[in-house]
C-alpha positions as CSV (number, residue, x, y, z in Angstrom):
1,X,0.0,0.0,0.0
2,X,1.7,3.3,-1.4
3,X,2.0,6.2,1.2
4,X,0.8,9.5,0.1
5,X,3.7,12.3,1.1
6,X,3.2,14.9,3.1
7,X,3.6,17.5,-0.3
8,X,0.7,15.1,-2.0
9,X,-1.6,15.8,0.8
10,X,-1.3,19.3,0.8
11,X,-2.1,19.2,-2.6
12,X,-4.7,17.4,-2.2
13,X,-6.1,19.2,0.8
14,X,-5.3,22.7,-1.3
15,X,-7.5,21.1,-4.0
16,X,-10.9,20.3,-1.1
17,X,-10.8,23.8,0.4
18,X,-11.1,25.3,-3.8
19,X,-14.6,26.3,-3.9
20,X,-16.9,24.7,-6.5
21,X,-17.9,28.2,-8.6
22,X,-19.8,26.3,-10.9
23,X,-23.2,27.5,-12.0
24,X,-22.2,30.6,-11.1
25,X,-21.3,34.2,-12.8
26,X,-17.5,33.6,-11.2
27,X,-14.0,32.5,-12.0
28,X,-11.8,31.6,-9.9
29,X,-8.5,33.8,-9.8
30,X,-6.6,33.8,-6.9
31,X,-6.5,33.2,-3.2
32,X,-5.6,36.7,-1.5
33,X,-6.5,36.2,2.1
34,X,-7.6,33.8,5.0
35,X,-8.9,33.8,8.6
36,X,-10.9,32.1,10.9
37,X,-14.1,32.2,9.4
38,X,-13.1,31.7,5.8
39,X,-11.3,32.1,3.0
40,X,-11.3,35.5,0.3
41,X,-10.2,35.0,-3.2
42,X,-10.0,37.1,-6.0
43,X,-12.4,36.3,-8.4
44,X,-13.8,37.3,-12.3
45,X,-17.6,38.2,-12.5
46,X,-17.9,37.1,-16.2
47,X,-20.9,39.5,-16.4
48,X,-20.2,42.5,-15.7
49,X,-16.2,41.9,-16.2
50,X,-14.2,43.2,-13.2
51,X,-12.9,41.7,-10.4
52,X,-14.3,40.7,-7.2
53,X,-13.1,39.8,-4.0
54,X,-15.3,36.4,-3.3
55,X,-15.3,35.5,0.6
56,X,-16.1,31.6,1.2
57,X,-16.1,29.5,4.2
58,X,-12.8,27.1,4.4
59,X,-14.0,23.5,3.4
60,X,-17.6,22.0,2.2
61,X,-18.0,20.3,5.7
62,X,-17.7,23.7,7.5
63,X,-19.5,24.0,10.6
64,X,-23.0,25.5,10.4
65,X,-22.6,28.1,12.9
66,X,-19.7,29.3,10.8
67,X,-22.4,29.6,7.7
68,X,-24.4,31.6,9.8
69,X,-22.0,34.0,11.2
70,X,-20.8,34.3,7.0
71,X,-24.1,34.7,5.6
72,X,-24.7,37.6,8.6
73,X,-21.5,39.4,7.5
74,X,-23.1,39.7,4.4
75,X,-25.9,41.1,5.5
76,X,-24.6,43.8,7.6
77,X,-22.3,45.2,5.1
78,X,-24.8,45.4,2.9
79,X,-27.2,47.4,5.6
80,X,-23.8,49.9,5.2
81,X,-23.5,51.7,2.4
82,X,-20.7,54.5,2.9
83,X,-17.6,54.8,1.4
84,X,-15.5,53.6,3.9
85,X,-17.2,50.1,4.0
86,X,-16.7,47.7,1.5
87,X,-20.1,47.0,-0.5
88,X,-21.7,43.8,-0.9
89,X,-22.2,42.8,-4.7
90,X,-24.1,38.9,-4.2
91,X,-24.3,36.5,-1.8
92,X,-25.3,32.4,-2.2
93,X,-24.9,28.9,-1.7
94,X,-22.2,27.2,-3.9
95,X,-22.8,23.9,-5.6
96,X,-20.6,22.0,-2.7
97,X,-22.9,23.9,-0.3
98,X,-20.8,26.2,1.5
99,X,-22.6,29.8,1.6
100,X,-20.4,32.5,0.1
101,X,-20.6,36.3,-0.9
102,X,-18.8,38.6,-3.2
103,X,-17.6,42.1,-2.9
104,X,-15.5,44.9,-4.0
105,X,-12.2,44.0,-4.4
106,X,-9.6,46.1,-2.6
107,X,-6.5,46.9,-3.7
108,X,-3.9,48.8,-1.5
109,X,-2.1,48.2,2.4
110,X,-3.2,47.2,5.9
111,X,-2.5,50.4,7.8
112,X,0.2,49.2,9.8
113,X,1.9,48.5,7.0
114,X,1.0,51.8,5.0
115,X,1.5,54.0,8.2
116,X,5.2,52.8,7.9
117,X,5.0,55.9,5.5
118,X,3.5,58.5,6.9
119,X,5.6,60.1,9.4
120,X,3.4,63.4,9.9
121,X,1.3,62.5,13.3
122,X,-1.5,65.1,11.9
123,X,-1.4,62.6,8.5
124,X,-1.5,59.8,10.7
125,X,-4.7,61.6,12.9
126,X,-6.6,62.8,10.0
127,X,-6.7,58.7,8.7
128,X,-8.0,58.1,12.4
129,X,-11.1,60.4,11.8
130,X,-11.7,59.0,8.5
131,X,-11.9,55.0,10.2
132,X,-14.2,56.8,13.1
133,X,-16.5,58.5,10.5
134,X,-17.4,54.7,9.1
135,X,-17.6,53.1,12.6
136,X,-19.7,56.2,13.4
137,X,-21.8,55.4,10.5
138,X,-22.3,51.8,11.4
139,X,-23.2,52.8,15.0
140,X,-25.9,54.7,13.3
141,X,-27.3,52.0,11.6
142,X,-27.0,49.9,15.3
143,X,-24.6,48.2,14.3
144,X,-21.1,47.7,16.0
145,X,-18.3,46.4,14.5
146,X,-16.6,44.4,17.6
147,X,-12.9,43.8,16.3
148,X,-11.9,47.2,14.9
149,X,-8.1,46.5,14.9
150,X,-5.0,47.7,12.5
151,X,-5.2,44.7,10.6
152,X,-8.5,44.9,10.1
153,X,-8.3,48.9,8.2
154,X,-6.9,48.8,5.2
155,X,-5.7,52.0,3.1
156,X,-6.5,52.1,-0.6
157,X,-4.4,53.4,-3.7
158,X,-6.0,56.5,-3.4
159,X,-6.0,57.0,0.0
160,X,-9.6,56.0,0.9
161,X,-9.6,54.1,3.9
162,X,-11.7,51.0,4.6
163,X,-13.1,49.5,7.6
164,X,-13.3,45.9,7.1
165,X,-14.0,42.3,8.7
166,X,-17.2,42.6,9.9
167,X,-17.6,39.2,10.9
168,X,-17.9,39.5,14.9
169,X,-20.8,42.5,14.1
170,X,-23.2,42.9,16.8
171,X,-26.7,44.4,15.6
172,X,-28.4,46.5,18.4
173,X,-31.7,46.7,16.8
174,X,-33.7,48.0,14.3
175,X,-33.1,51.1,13.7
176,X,-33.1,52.9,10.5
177,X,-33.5,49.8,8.4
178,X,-31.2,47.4,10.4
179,X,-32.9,44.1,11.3
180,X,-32.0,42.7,14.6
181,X,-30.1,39.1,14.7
182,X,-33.7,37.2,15.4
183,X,-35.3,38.8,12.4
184,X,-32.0,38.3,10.2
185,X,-31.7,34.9,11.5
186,X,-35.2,33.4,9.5
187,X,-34.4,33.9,6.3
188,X,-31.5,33.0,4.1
189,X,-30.4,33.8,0.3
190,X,-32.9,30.6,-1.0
191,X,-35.8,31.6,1.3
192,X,-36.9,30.9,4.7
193,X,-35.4,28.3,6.9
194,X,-32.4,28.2,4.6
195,X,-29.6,29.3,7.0
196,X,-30.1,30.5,10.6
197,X,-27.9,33.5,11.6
198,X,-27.7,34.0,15.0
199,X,-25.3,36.9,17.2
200,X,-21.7,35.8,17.3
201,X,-20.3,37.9,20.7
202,X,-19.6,35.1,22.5
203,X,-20.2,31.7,21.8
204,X,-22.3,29.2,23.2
205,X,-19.9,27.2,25.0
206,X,-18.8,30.9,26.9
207,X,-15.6,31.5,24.2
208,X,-14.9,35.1,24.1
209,X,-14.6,36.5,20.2
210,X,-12.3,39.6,19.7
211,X,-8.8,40.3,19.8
212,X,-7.1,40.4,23.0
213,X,-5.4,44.3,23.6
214,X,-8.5,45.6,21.6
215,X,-11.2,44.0,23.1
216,X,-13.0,46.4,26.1
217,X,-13.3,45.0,29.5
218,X,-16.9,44.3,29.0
219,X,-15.9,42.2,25.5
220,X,-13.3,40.3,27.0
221,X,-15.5,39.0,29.9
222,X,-18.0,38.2,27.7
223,X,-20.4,40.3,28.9
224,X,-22.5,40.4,25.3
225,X,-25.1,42.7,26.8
226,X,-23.2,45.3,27.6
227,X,-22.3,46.5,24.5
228,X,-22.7,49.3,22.6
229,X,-20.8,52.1,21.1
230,X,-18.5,52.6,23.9
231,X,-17.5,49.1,23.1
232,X,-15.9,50.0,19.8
233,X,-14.7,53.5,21.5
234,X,-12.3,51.1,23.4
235,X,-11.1,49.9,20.2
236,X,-11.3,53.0,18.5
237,X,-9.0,53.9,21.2
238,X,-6.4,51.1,21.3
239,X,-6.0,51.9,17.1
240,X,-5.1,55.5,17.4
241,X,-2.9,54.4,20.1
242,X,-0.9,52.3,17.8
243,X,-1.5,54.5,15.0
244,X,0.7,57.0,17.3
245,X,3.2,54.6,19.1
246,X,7.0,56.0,18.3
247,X,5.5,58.7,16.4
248,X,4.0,60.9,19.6
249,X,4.4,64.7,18.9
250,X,7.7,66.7,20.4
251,X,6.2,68.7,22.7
252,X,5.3,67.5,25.7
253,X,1.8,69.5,25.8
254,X,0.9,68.1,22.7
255,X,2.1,64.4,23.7
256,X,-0.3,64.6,26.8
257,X,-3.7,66.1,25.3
258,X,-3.4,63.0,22.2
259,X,-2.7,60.7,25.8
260,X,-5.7,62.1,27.5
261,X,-8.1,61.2,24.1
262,X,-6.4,58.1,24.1
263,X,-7.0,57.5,27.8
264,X,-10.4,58.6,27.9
265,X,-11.7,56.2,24.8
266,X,-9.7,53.3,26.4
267,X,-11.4,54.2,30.0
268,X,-11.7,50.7,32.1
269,X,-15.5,52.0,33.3
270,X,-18.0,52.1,30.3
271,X,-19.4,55.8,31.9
272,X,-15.4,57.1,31.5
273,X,-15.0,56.8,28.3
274,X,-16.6,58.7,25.0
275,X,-20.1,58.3,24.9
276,X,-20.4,58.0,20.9
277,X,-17.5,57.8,18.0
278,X,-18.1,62.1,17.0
279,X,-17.2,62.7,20.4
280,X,-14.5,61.1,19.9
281,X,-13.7,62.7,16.4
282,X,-14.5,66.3,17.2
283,X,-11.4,66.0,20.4
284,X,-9.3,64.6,17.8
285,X,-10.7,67.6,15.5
286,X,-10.2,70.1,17.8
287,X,-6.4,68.8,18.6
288,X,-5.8,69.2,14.9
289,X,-6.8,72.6,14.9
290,X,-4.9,74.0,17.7
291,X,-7.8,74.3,20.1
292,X,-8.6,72.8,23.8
293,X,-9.7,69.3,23.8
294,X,-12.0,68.1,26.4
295,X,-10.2,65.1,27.4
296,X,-7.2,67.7,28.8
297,X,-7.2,70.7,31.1
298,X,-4.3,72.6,29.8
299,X,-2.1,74.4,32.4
300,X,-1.0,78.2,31.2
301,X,2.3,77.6,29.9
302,X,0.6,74.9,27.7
303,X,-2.3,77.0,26.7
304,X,0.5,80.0,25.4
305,X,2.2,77.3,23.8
306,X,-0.9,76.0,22.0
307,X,-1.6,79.8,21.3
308,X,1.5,80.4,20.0
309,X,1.5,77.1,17.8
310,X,-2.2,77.8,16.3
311,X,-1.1,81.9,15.7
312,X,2.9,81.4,15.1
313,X,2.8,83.1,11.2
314,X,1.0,86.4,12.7
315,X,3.0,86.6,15.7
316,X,6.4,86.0,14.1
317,X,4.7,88.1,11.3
318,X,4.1,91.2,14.2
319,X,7.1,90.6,15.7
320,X,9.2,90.6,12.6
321,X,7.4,94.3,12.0
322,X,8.0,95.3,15.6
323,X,12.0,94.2,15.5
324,X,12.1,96.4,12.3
325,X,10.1,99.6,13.4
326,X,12.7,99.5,16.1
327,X,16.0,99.0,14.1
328,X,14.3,102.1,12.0
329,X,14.2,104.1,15.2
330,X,17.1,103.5,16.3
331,X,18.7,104.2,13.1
332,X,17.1,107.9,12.2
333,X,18.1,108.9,16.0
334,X,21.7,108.2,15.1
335,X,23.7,111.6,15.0
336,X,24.4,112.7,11.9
């Protein structure tokens, strides 16, 4: 009896987890990406010719809980239309019977790769507010994202930044067209009954889903129904404190008001920290634009400082015109 090697069986594994795109619009291209929950390759809609990015879960015999927490995925992105969130194109059962959906295809950087490149901290905080105006969005629409994370923000070729991996979503309710997860979980792409969704914060044996360092306190003791916005604040909060790690500011003023918007979003206490994702923004705003933020009392030398900073053109500009009105004195009262 012939022994397959160990190079054979990968092959042959490799071959199991391709998915069967037959009967469908696709072609299969490429694998880019894997996780967890699935696989993402790169795929060719033969209809309307471009390239997708076609998300799948790993092998036919995939657990059904992991088909339900796909299929939901699906259906929150496409409750989130804004351009920071990828769209959702189509979404379906395969002919091997794992469910699957397609979307825009991305092309560009994770952020902690791309940040590697932008050494301006104002650069680097003006990205922040653009990946907290498409969680703020979400959080609109009830929904919260639950793993917001550098590698899950991705930067595109021309600079739009994307919020993705929305796997671990939690839907509050139904507000302004989002279903909840009991009303999502009854119907599936072929009709009724087809696939049960159900809310994927923690499981049902008590695992804790997230990613340890970004995960609030609440998250990481499982404590599902607790969460809301503040929830991703925490995150929000551990990202812009990566985002700034060995690039703080110079001045120690500064270095200590981004700290204090840092500390407050990453608060232990749920009532400490930013009650919604603009609060957070508009502190990060204000920092930007040389004014007080409200996570920081300022002392007076620090206020002059961020006086001078916000005013330096017209005060060097005055005091350029002073030094010379002065020199001009000085020079007419010379004897002649």
């Amino acid at each position: 009896m012939r022994h397959l090697s160990d190079k054979a069986i990968m092959r042959l594994r490799e071959s199991a987890e391709l998915p069967d795109l037959s009967g469908t619009r696709y072609r299969l291209l490429a694998e880019v990406a894997r996780g967890g929950m699935g696989i993402v390759y790169a795929a060719h809609d033969e209809q309307l010719q471009r390239r997708v990015a076609l998300k799948v879960l790993e092998a036919p015999a995939a657990d059904g809980d992991l088909a339900n927490r796909l299929l939901r995925e699906a259906r929150v992105l496409a409750q989130l239309e804004h351009p920071g969130i990828v769209p959702v194109h189509d979404v379906g059962t395969l002919a091997d019977g794992r469910v699957f959906y397609t979307m825009k295809f991305v092309e560009g950087q994770r952020i902690d790769g791309y940040l590697e490149s932008v050494a301006s901290v104002p650069d680097r905080l003006r990205i922040f507010l653009r990946i907290c105006d498409a969680v703020a969005f979400a959080h609109t629409r009830g929904v919260l994202h639950r793993d917001l994370k550098p590698a899950n923000i991705m930067v595109g070729p021309f600079g739009e930044v994307l919020v993705m991996d929305w796997g671990l979503a939690k839907i509050l309710g139904a507000r302004s067209g989002a279903s909840d997860d009991s009303e999502a979980a009854t119907r599936g792409p072929h009709g009724p009954g087809h696939l049960k969704a159900t809310d994927s914060g923690a499981t049902d044996d008590g695992r804790v889903m997230g990613t340890p360092g970004y995960m609030s306190p609440e998250q990481a003791r499982g404590e599902v129904e607790l969460l809301d916005p503040r929830s991703d604040i925490f995150a929000l909060g551990a990202v812009l404190g990566f985002m700034l790690a060995r690039k703080a500011a110079s001045r120690a003023g500064m270095e200590r008001a981004l700290e204090a918007i840092r500390g407050k979003a990453c608060a232990a206490e749920r009532e400490r920290r930013y009650t919604t994702v603009l609060e957070l923004a508009n502190d990060v705003s204000r920092y930007l634009d040389g004014l007080p933020v409200g996570a920081y009392r300022e002392n007076i030398l620090e206020r002059a400082g961020r006086f001078y900073r916000r005013y330096r053109f017209f005060i060097l500009l005055i005091a350029t015109y002073l030094v010379v009105r002065v020199l001009l004195v000085l020079f007419f009262r010379r004897p002649g």
